[in-house]
N, C-alpha and C positions, 0 to 999 in steps of 0.2 A: 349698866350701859355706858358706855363713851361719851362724853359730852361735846358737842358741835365746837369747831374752832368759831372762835369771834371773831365776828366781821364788824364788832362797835368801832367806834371812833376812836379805841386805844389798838385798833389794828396795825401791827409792823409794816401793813400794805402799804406803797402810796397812794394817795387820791386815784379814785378813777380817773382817767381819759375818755377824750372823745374816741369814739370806733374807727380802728383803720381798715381798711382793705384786707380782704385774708389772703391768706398766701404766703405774704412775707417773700424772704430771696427765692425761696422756693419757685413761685410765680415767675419772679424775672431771668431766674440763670439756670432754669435746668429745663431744656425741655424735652427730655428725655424720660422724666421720672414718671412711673404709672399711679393716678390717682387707686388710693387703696379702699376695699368692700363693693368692686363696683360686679366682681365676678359672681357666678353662682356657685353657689360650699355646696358640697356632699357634708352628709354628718357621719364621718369614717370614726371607727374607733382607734383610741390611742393607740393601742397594744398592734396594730397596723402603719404606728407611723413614729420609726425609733429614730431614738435621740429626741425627742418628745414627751414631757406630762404636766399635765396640768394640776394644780396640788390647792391644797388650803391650809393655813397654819392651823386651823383646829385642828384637823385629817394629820399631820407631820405629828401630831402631841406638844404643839404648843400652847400654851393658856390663851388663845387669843386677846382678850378682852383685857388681860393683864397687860398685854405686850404692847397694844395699841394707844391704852389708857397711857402706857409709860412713856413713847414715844410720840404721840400725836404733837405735844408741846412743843417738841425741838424744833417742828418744820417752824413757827413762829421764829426762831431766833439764828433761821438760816440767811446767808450774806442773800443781798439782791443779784439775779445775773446780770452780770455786765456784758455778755456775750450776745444772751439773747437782744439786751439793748441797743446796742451795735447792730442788730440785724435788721432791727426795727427801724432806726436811722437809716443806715442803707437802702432798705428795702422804700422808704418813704422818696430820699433823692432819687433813687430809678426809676421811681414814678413823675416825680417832677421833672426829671430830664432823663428820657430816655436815649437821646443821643450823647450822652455821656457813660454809658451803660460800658463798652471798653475800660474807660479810665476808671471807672470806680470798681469794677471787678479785680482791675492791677492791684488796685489801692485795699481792696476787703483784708487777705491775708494780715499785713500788715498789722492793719486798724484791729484785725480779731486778737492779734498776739500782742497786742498796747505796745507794737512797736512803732506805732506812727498816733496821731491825732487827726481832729477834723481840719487843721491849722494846713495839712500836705492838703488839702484840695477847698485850700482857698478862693481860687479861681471860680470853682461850682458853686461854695457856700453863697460867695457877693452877689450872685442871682437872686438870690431868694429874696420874698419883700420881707419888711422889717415883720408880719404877721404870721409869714409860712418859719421864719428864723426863728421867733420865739416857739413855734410849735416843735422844730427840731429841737431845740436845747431841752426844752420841756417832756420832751419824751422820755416816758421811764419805761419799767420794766413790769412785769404783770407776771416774773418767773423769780424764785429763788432757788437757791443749787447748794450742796456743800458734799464734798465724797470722802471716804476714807478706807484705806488699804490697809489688807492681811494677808499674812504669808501663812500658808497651810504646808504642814509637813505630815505625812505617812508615814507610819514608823509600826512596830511591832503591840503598841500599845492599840485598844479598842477602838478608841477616838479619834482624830486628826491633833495634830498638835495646831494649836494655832495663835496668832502672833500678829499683833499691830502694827504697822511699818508706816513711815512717813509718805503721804500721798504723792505727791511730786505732781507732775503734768500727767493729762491724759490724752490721748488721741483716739476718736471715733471717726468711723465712716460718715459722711455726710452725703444726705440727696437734694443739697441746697446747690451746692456748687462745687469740682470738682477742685479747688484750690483751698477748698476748707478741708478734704476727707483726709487729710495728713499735718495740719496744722496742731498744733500743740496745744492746751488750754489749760492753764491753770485754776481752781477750786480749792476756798478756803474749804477745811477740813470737814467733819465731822466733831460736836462733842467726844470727847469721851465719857460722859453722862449717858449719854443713848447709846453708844454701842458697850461699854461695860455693865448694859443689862443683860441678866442672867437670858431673858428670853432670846437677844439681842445677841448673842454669844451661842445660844443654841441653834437659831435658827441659820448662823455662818455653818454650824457644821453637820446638820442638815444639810445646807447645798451641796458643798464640802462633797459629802455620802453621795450625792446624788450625780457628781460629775464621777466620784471614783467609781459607781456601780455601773454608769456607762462605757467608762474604759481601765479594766482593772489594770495598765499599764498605768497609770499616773502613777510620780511620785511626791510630786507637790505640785501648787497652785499659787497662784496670786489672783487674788481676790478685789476687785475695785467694787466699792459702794457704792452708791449716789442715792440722795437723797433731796428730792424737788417736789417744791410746792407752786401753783400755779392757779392762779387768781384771776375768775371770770367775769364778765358783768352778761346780763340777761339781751339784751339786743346787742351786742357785739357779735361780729364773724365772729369764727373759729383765726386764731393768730397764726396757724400755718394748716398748709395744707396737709391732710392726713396722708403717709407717702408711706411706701416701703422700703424697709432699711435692714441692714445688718452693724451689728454693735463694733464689729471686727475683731471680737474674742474668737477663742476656741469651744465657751458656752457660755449661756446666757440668761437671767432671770430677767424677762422684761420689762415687767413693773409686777408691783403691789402695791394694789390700793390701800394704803393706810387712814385718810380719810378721804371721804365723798361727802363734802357737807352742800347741798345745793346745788349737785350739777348731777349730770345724768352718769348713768352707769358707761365705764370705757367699755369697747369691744376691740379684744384681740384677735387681728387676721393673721393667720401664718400659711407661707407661702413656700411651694419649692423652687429648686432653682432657678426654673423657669419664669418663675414668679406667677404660677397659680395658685389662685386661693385653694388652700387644702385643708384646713382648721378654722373654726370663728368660735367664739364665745364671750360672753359677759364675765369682764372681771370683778366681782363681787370685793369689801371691802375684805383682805386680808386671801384673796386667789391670787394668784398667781399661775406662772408658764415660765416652766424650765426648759431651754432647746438647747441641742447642737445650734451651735450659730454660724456653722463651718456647712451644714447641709440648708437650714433653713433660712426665712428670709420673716419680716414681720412686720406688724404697722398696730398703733395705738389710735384709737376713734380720737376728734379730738373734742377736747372740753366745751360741754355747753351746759352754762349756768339755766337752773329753772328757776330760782328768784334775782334777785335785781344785782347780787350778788353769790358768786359761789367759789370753794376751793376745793383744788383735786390735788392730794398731799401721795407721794408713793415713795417706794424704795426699789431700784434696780440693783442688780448685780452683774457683774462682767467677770469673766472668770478665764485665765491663760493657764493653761498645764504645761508641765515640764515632767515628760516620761522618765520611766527607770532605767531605758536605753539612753537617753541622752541626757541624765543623772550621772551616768556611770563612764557616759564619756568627756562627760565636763567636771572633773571633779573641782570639788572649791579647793583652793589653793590654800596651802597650810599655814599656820600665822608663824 
């Protein structure tokens, strides 16, 4: 069996906080976005809903228990997000001054890309009393993140070829605010400890299999990892609202549970265009959901700790294809 991540006092976490508000920017800047599970599901079968499956790494022919034993460790020694921190800040000043809700929506992009400080809205910060200012500064993070990229090549061999490449920035859709859904983000890495596991390597190309079996036009891929761990306390809201989203790939592995130590089981909604609920399920540690993320739309239940402490650890995948039409019309340029 897997052994539980530690939540002792040699924990990577910071100290708990007091509870904020749920919702986060979510709450103040979008109010367009549809609260997600609120519909009623049909229980359609898969094999009726393409570009869609639902898998497990035991069911794929992965050792599971190996794979997780092997990786559970690394979420410990993933950077804190500084993203999400930034949100939580923000999201805190929109509540204390809602008529500054303009200026600091100008100011978010900025702040998310650390191409400004709290130092540009100086003028809001000098409000605060000297008790709400130490709660700002004091505010951490209760998310850790780190992703890493592989380049998948097709070729005449059985497997994919497949190939580690330097992460760079990434950009996702956001249903926080429309001046994030294009913002840039950069993510310290991934070990190469965890992903140079053998299981760790299989199960890239696995997915790999699973985008080319849905469009046998592919001719290579790029592959974005992530890897987040996210740390509850037992009376705390939920830290954002559960929303529906699209990753802005061409396909998608939404999450895998790698650990559930102390919080309840996620539930994955999947949504069509329209964004009706059309799929729900419990993701079990080591399930997953593979989609088109070009047809489908999704939402992750969010975290709630059942003891005083709990951590939800997973792995997504983002996946961009590059067909054999437009392989063959872009050819790489000779050395």
């Amino acid at each position: 069996m897997v052994e539980k991540m530690s939540l002792s006092g040699n924990s990577p976490w910071p100290r708990p906080q007091p509870a904020q508000p749920a919702g986060g920017l979510a709450e103040h800047l979008s109010g367009s976005f549809k609260r997600a599970g609120q519909a009623k599901i049909p229980a359609p079968s898969l094999s009726a809903l393409p570009g869609l499956r639902h898998f497990n790494l035991q069911e794929l022919g992965i050792d599971q228990d190996r794979f997780i034993k092997a990786i559970a460790s690394s979420f410990d020694a993933l950077p804190l997000d500084s993203y999400e921190q930034r949100e939580r800040q923000l999201a805190y000043l929109l509540d204390k001054f809602p008529s500054e809700r303009e200026k600091l929506v100008r100011f978010l992009p900025d702040y998310y890309s650390r191409k400004s400080s709290l130092r540009s809205i100086s003028d809001i910060i000098g409000k605060l009393s000297n008790r709400d200012l130490g709660d700002l500064e004091d505010m951490g993070t209760f998310q850790r993140r780190g992703i890493a990229r592989f380049e998948v090549l097709f070729n005449l061999a059985r497997f994919p070829e497949i190939k580690r490449v330097s992460a760079g920035t990434i950009m996702q859709e956001s249903n926080l605010c429309q001046h994030l859904s294009h913002s840039p983000r950069f993510y310290p890495e991934i070990s190469e400890g965890a992903t140079s596991h053998s299981c760790f390597k299989q199960l890239c190309r696995l997915i790999a299999l699973m985008a080319k079996g849905m469009n046998r036009s592919i001719y290579s891929l790029s592959v974005t990892v992530q890897q987040v761990s996210v740390l509850a306390q037992k009376d705390q809201a939920a830290m954002t609202l559960e929303t529906i989203s699209q990753h802005g790939a061409d396909y998608a592995v939404c999450t895998i549970p790698i650990v559930l130590d102390s919080v309840t089981v996620p539930v994955a909604t999947v949504y069509d265009s329209q964004q009706n609920a059309i799929y729900k399920s419990r993701l079990k540690v080591g399930d997953g959901l593979f989609l088109d993320d070009r047809a489908y739309k999704h939402s992750i239940g969010p975290i709630r700790a059942t003891a005083d402490l709990g951590v939800r650890s997973t792995i997504s995948f983002d996946i961009q294809i590059t067909s054999l039409e437009e392989a063959e019309s872009n050819p790489p340029a000779s050395a």
